[in-house]
KOLPA-532472 format. One record per residue (C-alpha): residue in one letter; x, y, z. Coordinates in steps of 0.25 Angstrom, whole numbers, padded with zeros to 4 digits, always signed. Layout:
BEGIN
AXYZ ...
This chain:
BEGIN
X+0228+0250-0144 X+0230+0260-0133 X+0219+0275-0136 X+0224+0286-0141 X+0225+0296-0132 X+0216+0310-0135 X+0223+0321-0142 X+0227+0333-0132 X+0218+0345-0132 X+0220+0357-0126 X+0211+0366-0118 X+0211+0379-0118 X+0199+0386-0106 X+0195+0399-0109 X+0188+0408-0098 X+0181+0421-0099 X+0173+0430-0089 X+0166+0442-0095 X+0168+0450-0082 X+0180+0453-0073 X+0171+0450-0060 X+0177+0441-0053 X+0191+0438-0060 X+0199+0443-0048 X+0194+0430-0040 X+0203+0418-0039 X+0194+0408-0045 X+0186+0416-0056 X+0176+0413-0066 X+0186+0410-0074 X+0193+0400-0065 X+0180+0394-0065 X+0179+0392-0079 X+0191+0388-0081 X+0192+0376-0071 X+0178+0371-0077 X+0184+0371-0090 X+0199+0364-0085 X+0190+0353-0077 X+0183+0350-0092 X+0196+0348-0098 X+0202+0340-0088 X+0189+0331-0090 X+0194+0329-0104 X+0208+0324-0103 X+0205+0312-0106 X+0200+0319-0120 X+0215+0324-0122 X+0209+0337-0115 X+0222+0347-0109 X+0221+0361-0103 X+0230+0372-0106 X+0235+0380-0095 X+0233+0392-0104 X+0221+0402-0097 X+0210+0410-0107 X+0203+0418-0099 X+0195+0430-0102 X+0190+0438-0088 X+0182+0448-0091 X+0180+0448-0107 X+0165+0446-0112 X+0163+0433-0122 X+0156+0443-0131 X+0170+0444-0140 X+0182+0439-0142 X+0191+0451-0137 X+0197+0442-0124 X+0211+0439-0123 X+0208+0424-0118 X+0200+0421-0129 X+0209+0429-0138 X+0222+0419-0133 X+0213+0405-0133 X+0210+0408-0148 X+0225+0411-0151 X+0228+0400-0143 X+0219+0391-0151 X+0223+0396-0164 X+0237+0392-0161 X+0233+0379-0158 X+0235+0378-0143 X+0221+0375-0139 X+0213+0362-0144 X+0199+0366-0135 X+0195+0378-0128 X+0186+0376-0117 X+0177+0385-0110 X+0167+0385-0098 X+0156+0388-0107 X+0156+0394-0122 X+0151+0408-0116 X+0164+0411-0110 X+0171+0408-0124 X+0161+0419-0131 X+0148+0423-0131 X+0148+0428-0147 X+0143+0416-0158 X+0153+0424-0168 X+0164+0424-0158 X+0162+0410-0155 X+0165+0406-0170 X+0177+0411-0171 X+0182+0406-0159 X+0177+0391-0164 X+0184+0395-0178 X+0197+0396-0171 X+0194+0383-0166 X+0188+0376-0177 X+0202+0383-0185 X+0211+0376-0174 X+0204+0364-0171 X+0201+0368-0157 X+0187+0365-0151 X+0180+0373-0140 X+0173+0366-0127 X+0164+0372-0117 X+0164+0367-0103 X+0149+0368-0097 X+0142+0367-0110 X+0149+0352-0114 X+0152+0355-0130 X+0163+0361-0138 X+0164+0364-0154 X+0169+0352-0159 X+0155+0348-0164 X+0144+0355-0172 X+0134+0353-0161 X+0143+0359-0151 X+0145+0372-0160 X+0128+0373-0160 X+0128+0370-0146 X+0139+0383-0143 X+0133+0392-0155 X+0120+0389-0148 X+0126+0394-0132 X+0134+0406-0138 X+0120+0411-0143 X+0115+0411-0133 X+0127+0417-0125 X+0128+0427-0135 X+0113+0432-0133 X+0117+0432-0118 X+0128+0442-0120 X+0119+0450-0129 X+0109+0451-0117 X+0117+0454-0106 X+0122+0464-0114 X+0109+0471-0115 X+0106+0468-0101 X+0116+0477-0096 X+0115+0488-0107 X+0101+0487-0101 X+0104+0489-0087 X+0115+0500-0088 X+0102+0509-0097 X+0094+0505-0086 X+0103+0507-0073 X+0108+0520-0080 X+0093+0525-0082 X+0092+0523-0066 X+0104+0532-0064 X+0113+0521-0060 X+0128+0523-0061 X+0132+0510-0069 X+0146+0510-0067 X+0158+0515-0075 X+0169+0526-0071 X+0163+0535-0058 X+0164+0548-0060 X+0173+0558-0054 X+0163+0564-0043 X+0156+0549-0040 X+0160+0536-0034 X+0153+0525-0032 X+0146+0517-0022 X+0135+0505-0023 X+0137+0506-0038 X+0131+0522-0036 X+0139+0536-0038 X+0141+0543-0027 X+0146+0559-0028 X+0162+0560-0022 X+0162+0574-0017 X+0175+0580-0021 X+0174+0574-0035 X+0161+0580-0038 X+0168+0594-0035 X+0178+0591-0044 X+0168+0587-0056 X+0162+0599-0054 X+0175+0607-0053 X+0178+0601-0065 X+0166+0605-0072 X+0167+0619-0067 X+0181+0619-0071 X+0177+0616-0084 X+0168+0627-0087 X+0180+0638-0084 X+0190+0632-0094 X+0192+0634-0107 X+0192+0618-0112 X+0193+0605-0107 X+0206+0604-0109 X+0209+0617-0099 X+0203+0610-0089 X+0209+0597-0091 X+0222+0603-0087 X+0216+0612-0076 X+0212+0598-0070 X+0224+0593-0071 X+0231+0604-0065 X+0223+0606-0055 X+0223+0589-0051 X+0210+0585-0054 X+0209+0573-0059 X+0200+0561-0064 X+0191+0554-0052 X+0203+0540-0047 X+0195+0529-0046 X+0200+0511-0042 X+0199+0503-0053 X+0194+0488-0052 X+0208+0483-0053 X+0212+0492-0041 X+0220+0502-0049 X+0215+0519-0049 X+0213+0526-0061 X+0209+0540-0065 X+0215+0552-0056 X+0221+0557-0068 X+0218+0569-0074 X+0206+0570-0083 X+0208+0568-0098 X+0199+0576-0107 X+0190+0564-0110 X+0185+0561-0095 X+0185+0577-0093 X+0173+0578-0103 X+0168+0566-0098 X+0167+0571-0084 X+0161+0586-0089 X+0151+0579-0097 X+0147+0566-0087 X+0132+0567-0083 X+0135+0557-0072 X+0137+0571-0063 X+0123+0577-0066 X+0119+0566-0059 X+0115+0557-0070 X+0119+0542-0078 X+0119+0543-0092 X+0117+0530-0103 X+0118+0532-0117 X+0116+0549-0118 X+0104+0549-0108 X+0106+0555-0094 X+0097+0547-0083 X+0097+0552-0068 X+0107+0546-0060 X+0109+0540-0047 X+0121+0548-0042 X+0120+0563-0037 X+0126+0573-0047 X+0137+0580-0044 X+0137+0590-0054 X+0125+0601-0057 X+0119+0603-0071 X+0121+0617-0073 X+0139+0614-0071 X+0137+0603-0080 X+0128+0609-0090 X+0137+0621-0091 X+0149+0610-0091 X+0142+0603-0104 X+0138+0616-0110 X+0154+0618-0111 X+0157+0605-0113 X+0147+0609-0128 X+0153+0621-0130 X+0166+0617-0131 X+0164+0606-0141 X+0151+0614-0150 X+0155+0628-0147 X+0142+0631-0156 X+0131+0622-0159 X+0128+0623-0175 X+0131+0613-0184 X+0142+0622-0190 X+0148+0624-0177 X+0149+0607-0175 X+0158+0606-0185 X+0166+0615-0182 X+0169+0607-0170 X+0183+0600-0170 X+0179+0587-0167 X+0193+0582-0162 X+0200+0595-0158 X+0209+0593-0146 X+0208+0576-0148 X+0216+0577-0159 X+0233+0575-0163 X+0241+0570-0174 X+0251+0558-0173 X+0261+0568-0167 X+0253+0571-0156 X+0250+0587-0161 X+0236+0589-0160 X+0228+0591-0172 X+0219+0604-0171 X+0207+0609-0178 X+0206+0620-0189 X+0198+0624-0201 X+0198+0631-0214 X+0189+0637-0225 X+0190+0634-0240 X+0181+0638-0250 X+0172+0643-0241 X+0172+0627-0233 X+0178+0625-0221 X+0188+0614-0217 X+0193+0608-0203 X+0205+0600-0201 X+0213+0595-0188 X+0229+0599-0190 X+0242+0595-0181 X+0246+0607-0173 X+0260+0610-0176 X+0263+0617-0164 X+0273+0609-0160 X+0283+0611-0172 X+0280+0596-0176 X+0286+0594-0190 X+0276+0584-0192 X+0266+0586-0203 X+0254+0591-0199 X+0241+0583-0201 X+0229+0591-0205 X+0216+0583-0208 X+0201+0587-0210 X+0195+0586-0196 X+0182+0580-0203 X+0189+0569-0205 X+0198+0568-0193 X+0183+0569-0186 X+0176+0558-0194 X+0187+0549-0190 X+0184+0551-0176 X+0171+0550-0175 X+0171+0537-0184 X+0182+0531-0176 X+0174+0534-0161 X+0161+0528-0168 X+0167+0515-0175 X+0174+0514-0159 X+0161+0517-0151 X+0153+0507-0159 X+0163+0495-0160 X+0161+0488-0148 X+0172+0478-0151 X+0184+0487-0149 X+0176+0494-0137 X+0176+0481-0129 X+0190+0478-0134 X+0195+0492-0129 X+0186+0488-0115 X+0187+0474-0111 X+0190+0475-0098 X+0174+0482-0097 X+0165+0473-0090 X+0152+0468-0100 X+0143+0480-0095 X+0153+0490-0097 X+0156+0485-0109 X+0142+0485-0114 X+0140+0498-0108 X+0152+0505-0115 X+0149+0497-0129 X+0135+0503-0127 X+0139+0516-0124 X+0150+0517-0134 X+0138+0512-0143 X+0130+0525-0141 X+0139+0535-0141 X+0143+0529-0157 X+0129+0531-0159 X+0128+0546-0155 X+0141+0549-0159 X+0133+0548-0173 X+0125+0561-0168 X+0133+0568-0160 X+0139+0582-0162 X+0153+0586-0166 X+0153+0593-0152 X+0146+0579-0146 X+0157+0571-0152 X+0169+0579-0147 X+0163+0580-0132 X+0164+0564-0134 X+0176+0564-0139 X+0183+0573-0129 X+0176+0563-0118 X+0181+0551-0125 X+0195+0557-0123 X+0197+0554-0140 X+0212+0557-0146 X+0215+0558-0161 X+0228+0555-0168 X+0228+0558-0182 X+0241+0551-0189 X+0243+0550-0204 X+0238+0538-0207 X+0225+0537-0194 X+0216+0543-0185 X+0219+0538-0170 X+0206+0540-0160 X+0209+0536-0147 X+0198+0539-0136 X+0200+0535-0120 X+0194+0522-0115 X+0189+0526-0102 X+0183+0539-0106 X+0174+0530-0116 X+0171+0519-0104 X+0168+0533-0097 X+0157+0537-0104 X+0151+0525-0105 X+0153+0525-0090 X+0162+0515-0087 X+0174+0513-0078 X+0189+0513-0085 X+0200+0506-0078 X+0211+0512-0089 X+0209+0523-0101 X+0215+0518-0112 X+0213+0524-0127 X+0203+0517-0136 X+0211+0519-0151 X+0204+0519-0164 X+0212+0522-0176 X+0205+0527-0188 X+0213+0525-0201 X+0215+0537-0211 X+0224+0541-0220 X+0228+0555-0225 X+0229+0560-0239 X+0233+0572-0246 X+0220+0579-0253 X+0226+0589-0259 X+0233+0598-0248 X+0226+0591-0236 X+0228+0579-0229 X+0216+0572-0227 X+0213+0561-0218 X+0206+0547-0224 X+0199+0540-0215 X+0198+0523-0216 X+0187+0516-0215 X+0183+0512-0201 X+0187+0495-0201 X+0175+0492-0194 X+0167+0498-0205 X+0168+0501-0222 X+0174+0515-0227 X+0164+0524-0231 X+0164+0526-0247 X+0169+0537-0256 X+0157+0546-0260 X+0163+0550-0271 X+0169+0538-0276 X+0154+0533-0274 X+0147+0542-0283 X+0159+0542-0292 X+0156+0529-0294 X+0142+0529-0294 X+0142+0540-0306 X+0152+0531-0314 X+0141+0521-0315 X+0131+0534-0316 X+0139+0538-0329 X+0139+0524-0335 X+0125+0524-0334 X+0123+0538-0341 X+0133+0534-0353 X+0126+0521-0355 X+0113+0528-0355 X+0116+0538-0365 X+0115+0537-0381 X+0125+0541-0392 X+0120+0555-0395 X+0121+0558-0378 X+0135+0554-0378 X+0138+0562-0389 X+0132+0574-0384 X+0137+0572-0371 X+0149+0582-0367 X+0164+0576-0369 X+0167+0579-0355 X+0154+0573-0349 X+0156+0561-0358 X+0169+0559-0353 X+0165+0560-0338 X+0154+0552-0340 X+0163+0541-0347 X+0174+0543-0336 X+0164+0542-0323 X+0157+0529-0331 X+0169+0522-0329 X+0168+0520-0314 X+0155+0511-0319 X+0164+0500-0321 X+0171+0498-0309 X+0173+0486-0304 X+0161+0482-0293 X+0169+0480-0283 X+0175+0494-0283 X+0162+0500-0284 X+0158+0492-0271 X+0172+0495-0265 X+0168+0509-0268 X+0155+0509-0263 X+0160+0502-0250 X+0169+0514-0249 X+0179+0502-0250 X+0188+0509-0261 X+0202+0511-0259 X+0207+0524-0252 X+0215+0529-0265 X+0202+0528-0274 X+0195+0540-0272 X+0184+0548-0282 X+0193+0557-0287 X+0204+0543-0293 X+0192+0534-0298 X+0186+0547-0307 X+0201+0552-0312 X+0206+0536-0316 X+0211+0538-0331 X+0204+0524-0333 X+0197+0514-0328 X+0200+0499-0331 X+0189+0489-0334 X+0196+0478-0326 X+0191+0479-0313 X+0204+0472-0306 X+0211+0485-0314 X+0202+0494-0309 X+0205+0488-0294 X+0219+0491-0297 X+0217+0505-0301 X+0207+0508-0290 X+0217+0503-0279 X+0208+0492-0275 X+0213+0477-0267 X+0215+0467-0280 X+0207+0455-0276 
């Protein structure tokens, strides 16, 4: 009887490279890998073993995530059922994360598919070969983790020398043998810009003085061969260059200044007198009063139809209310929106944290970033969350207005958008494109009374924060149950009809069911179930799935 002959199996190689060094050569690191792996497969045709002439290659993408478009296309590919073993030159360049590397092998444990590594002879079709890889992915995951620290290490340390570490140069430098050296002519023009500035009324006046007068941002190659900048300045860059220390002659890391290496171009009493108008403008006093006063968003702010929204105020009853309101100027027939700034504010300044913290969408938004700019940005972006925590409404608009942030207020969400490359700028890092980081806080607007008011949503990285006033509403139903338990006959009888009836009315909020109080608690309630409803309801069912109904919450 003639052997059967081994059931086909198709390989798919995948190849990754963390850096773009060296990509542009003809034979590349990841030729390299991928011939080591073809020549495995080829040693087991007699196993049933084929190659597929599709490529998954991943150059430049760090293996500490799954955001790569290789990877990304071999898992689609997998789940469709085109691939039957994935093989890679060492389980590194697959991931360096334990939790990523289980759910890749659930997709293909789902799929029937196994995984094979080239120079470390196993593959997952065995328990012992699943030990042997959680085993290695520790240990690769530890190594990531240290040279992680490493280089957040050596830029604190090189930038306590003084040394210039890379990133955009600065109009009025260039660079030679990785040092910043002063070019003449642009170093008149900072300080022309700078004096300049002094004699206007705003930045915005001296925006279009530059641009009349042609002077534009500093035209520098990028990698890929392409120029960029040359333009003239937006409002973002502008503050950043009015406010860079770099031209005192000194390197900053994470708010502290350290003597630099390079000579400055700029001398302390100009730029003193620069940043002491630079405050001014944004804390025209500085008492507590006087902060709150401050329009945070004035000037960065339009409606959907593009009509900005400026600031204005009112007194009522001796209090004193703020709004941001569409200009009408225009003679739009559009309804105007007019919304309290306080809240208007609070989103922003929510939105720009939850965006300065998540390093997910950070290194989505900046993939091409080599690992130390990327660690350099996430660390940066890191601390400016942390002190945006403390920072004065004055502080916050300054960074703002260097972030180059625009709000769009619609009816139904809050757009922020701020500029790429003037975030990679303050942390110091070179953009080869400016592209607008989005992040859209949802809200809704309802109708208190004769305002409209703005409802912010939760964050969905994080739980809604609960309805004080529902809380303690709540909190006193069981309150009131415990004082009606507690007293006697005569007490009650005593008691005030009114009172009683309060009492009794509050009381029966005791008896909610437990996952509405938890829901309440959790600040999980529905939108629609406010203090005001739950204290006015006519009656309050004793089923619970009756009072989930009433209440507007999910049936099960």
């Amino acid at each position: 009887m003639a052997s059967e002959s081994p059931k086909r199996l198709r390989c798919a190689i995948y190849t990754r490279k963390s850096t773009e060094e060296g990509l542009e050569k003809a034979f590349n690191s990841l030729d390299a890998q991928r011939e080591a792996c073809a020549a495995y497969i080829l040693s087991q045709r007699h196993e049933g073993w084929s190659l597929l002439p599709d490529l998954y290659d991943d150059g430049g993408f760090t293996g500490g995530n799954m955001d790569r478009p290789g990877l990304q296309q071999l898992l689609a590919d997998v789940r469709s059922g085109k691939v039957d073993v994935v093989v890679v030159y060492k389980v590194d360049r697959l991931t360096r994360s334990l939790a990523d590397f289980a759910k890749i092998v659930e997709v293909l444990d789902e799929m029937g598919a196994s995984f094979v590594s080239v120079t470390q002879a196993f593959n997952t079709t065995s328990s012992m070969g699943r030990l042997t890889l959680n085993v290695l992915l520790s240990f690769a995951q530890f190594e990531r983790e240290v040279i992680s620290e490493r280089i957040r290490d050596k830029v604190a340390a090189s930038k306590a020398k003084g040394m210039w570490m890379g990133g955009p140069v600065a109009l009025g430098y260039r660079v030679e043998d990785r040092r910043l050296v002063v070019v003449s002519q642009e170093a008149e023009t900072v300080r022309n810009i700078m004096r300049r500035y002094l004699k206007s009324q705003n930045i915005f006046e001296l925006l279009d003085e530059l641009e009349r007068d042609g002077i534009v941002s500093k035209k520098v190659k990028g990698r890929d061969g392409t120029f960029r900048g040359g333009v003239p300045f937006k409002r973002g860059a502008l503050y950043h260059l009015l406010s860079n220390r770099l031209y005192l002659g000194l390197t900053m890391h994470k708010g502290k200044a350290y003597e630099g290496q390079h000579d400055a171009i700029v001398d302390a009493e100009l730029f003193d007198a620069v940043q002491a108008k630079l405050a001014e403008r944004t804390n025209p006093r500085t008492s507590a009063k006087a902060q709150r006063r401050v329009s945070l968003l004035a000037g960065m702010i339009c409606d959907e139809h593009d009509r900005p929204m400026s600031p204005y105020h009112t007194r009522n009853h001796g209090r004193r209310y703020s709004y941001y309101a569409s200009n009408r100027g225009d003679g739009s027939r559009e309804q105007s929106l007019r919304l309290p700034a306080g809240e208007l504010d609070a989103g922003v300044r929510t939105a720009l944290s939850a965006l300065l913290s998540n390093s997910q969408v950070l290194h989505r938004q900046h993939q091409l970033l080599d690992p130390a700019q990327l660690f350099a940005l996430l660390d940066h972006c890191a601390d400016l969350a942390e002190r945006l925590r403390t920072m004065t409404i004055a502080e916050i608009r300054l960074l703002l207005g260097q972030l180059d942030l625009r709000v769009v207020v619609s009816r139904d969400c809050l757009m922020a958008t701020i500029s790429s490359r003037s975030l990679l700028a303050l942390a110091e890092i070179e953009s080869e494109v400016d592209s607008r980081i989005h992040l859209a806080v949802p809200a809704t607007t309802d109708w208190f009374g004769h305002e409209q008011r703005l409802r912010l949503e939760p964050p969905s990285n994080g739980a809604a924060p609960p309805d004080h006033r529902l809380v303690e509403l709540a909190a006193r139903g069981f309150a009131s149950r415990d004082q009606l338990l507690a007293m006697t006959a005569d007490e009650l009888a005593s008691m005030p009809v009114t009172q009683h009836r309060h009492l009794e009315r509050t009381a029966r909020l005791a008896y909610l069911a437990p996952d509405i109080v938890r829901a309440i608690a959790d600040g999980r309630q529905p939108k629609s179930l406010t203090a005001r409803k739950l204290a006015r309801l006519g009656s309050l069912p004793m089923e619970w799935s009756e009072q989930r109904a009433m209440l507007g919450f999910a049936a099960d």
